[in-house]
C-alpha positions in Angstrom: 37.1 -89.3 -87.2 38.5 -91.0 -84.1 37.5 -94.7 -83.7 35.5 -95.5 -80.8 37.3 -98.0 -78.1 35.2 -101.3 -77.9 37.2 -103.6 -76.8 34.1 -103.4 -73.2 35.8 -104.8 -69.5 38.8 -107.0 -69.2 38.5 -110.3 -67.2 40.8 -108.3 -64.5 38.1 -105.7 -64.2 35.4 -108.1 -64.2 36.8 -109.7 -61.4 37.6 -107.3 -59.7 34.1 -105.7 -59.6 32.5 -108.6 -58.6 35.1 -109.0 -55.1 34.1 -105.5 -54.3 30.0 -106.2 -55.1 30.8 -109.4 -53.0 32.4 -107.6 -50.2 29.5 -105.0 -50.2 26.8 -107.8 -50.0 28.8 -109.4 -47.5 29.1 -106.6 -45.0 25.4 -105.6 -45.5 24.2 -108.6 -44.6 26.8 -108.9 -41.5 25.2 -105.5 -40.5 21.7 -106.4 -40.9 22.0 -109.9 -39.0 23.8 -108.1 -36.4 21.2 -105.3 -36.1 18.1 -108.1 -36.6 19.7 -110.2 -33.6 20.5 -107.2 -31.9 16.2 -106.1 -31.7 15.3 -110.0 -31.1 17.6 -109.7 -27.8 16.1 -106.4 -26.9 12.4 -108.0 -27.8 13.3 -110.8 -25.5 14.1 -108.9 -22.5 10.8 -106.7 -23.0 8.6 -109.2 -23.1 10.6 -110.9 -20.0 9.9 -107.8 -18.0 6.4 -107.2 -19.3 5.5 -111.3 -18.1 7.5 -110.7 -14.8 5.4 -107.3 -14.2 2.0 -109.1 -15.2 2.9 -112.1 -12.7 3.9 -110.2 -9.8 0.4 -107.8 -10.1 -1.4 -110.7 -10.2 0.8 -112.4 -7.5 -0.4 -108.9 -5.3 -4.0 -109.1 -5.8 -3.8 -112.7 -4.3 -1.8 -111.5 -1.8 -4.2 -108.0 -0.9 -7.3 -110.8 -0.8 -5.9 -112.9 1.6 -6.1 -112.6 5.4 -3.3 -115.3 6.2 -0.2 -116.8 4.5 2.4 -119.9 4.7 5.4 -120.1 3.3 6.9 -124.4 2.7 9.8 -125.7 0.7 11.8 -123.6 2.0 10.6 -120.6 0.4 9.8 -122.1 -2.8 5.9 -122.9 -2.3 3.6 -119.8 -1.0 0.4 -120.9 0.6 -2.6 -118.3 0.7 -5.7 -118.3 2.3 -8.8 -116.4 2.4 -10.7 -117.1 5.2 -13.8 -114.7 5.7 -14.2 -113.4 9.2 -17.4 -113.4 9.6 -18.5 -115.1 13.3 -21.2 -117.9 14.1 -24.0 -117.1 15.3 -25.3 -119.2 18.8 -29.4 -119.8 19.3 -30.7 -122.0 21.4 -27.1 -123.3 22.7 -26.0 -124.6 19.3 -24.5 -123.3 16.2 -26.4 -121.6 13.5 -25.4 -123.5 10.6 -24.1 -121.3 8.0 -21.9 -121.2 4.3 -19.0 -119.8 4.9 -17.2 -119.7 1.4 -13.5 -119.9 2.2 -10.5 -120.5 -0.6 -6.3 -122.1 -0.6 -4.3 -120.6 -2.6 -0.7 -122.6 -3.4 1.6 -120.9 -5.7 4.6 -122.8 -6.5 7.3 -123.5 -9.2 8.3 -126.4 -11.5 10.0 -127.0 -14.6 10.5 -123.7 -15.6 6.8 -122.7 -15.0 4.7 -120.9 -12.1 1.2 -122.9 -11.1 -1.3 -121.9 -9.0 -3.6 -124.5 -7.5 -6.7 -123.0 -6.4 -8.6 -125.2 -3.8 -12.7 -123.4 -2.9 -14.2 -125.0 -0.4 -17.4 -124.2 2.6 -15.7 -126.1 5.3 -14.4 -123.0 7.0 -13.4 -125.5 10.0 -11.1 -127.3 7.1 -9.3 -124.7 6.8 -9.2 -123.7 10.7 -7.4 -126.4 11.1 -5.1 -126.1 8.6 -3.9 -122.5 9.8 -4.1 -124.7 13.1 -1.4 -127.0 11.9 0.0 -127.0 7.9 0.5 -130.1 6.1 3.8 -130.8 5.7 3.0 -131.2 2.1 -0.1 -131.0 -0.5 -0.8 -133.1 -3.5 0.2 -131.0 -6.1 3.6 -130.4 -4.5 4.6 -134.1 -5.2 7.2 -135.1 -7.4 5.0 -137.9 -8.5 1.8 -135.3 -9.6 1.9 -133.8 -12.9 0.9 -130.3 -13.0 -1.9 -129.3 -14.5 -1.1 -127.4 -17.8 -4.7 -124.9 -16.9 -3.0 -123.9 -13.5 0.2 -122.4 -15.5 0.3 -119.1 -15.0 3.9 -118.1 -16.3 6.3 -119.3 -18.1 10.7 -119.0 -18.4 10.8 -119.2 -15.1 14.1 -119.3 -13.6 13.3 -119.1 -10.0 10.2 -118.5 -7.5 11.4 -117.3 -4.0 9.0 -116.4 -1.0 10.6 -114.8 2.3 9.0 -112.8 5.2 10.8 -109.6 5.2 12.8 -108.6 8.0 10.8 -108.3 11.8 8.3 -110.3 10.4 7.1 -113.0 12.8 6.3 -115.7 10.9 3.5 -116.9 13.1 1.5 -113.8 12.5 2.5 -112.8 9.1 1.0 -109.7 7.7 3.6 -109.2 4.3 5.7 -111.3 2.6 8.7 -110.6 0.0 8.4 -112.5 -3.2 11.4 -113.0 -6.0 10.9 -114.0 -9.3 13.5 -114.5 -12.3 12.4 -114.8 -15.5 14.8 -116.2 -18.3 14.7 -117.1 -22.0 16.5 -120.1 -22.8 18.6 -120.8 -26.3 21.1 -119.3 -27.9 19.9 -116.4 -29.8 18.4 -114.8 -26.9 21.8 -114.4 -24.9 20.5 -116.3 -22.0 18.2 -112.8 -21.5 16.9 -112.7 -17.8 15.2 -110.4 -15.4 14.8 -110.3 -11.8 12.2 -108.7 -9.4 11.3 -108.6 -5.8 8.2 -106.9 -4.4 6.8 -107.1 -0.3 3.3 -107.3 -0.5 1.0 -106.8 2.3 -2.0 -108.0 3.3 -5.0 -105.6 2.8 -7.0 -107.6 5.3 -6.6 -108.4 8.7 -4.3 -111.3 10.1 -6.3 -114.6 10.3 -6.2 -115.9 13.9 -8.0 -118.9 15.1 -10.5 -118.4 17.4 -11.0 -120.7 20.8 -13.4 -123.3 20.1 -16.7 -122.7 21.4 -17.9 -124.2 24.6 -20.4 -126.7 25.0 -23.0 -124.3 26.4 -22.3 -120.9 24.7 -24.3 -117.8 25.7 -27.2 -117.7 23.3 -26.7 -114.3 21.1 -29.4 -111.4 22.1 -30.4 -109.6 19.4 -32.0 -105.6 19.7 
């Protein structure tokens, strides 16, 4: 009977088996880090675009309710407003004294987020005047104010630009162009970073300031 061979693996073998189990390990893991980093990238860049999208709806809607706009900063602050046209009604020589609800919109960028200050106010002639002459400036666009974390209303922003398009006269604006970049920071994203521009219109009439009524106005007849 032939003797079996027993001697098992020499330490050559054994050595060499475990490089090439190493080597296997070694490139699967390379491939699955690669593939991993590879879907956290294309993650990134979806959920920039997705943001970016959501932003510039809502960015539109503000625009479609507003009936006058100003653009500061030199296109980095967009001021809205949505001032209802309703008209006063005269009796008796003087002004029916009415509540004319009447609301600022300032969208603006800072430290890599987009705010929105919302100002509501009744004083219709407030804002009259504004439209009238802007301020150079408001308080929440000083370097000095802290934004309000509860007016954030996007974040990874790269850049906020507002321009009237092209044969627009800025004095009777009735669209504007807005730009917004949107970037992830740090190194595993690749510096990821998406840009859109949309002109938006407004869905109501231009805002224009009315003459100030006379001293004696015609009292209103009504049928």
């Amino acid at each position: 009977m032939k003797k079996l061979n027993d001697k098992g693996l020499t330490l050559v073998e054994l050595i060499i088996a475990i490089s090439m189990a190493t080597m296997v390990i070694a490139a699967a893991t390379v491939f699955l880090y690669n593939a991993e980093r590879s879907y956290r990238i294309s993650q990134y860049s979806v959920d920039l675009q997705m943001e970016a999208q959501v932003l510039m709806e809502q960015m539109s809607n503000w625009v479609l309710e507003s009936n006058h706009m100003e653009i500061m900063n030199g296109g980095k602050v967009l001021v809205l407003y949505q001032i209802p046209q309703e008209k006063l009604v005269y009796a008796a020589a003087e002004p029916v004294a009415t509540t004319v609800p009447c609301q600022r919109l300032i969208l603006y960028g800072r430290d890599g987020k987009l705010y929105i200050d919302v100002d509501n106010t009744s004083s219709r002639d407030t804002f009259r005047n504004e439209v009238k002459a802007l301020p150079s400036t408001f308080p929440c666009l000083s370097a000095s104010t802290s934004p309000n974390p509860e007016y954030c209303i996007g974040e990874h922003v790269e850049f906020f630009d507002v321009t009237y398009p092209n044969g627009v006269d800025p004095s009777n604006a009735n669209s504007v162009e807005i730009k917004l970049s949107m970037k992830e920071g740090g190194e595993t994203t690749q510096g990821q970073s998406y840009i859109v521009s949309n002109v938006f219109s407004l869905r109501n009439s231009v805002y224009t300031v009315t003459p100030e009524p006379s001293a004696s106005p015609v009292p209103t007849s009504t049928p």
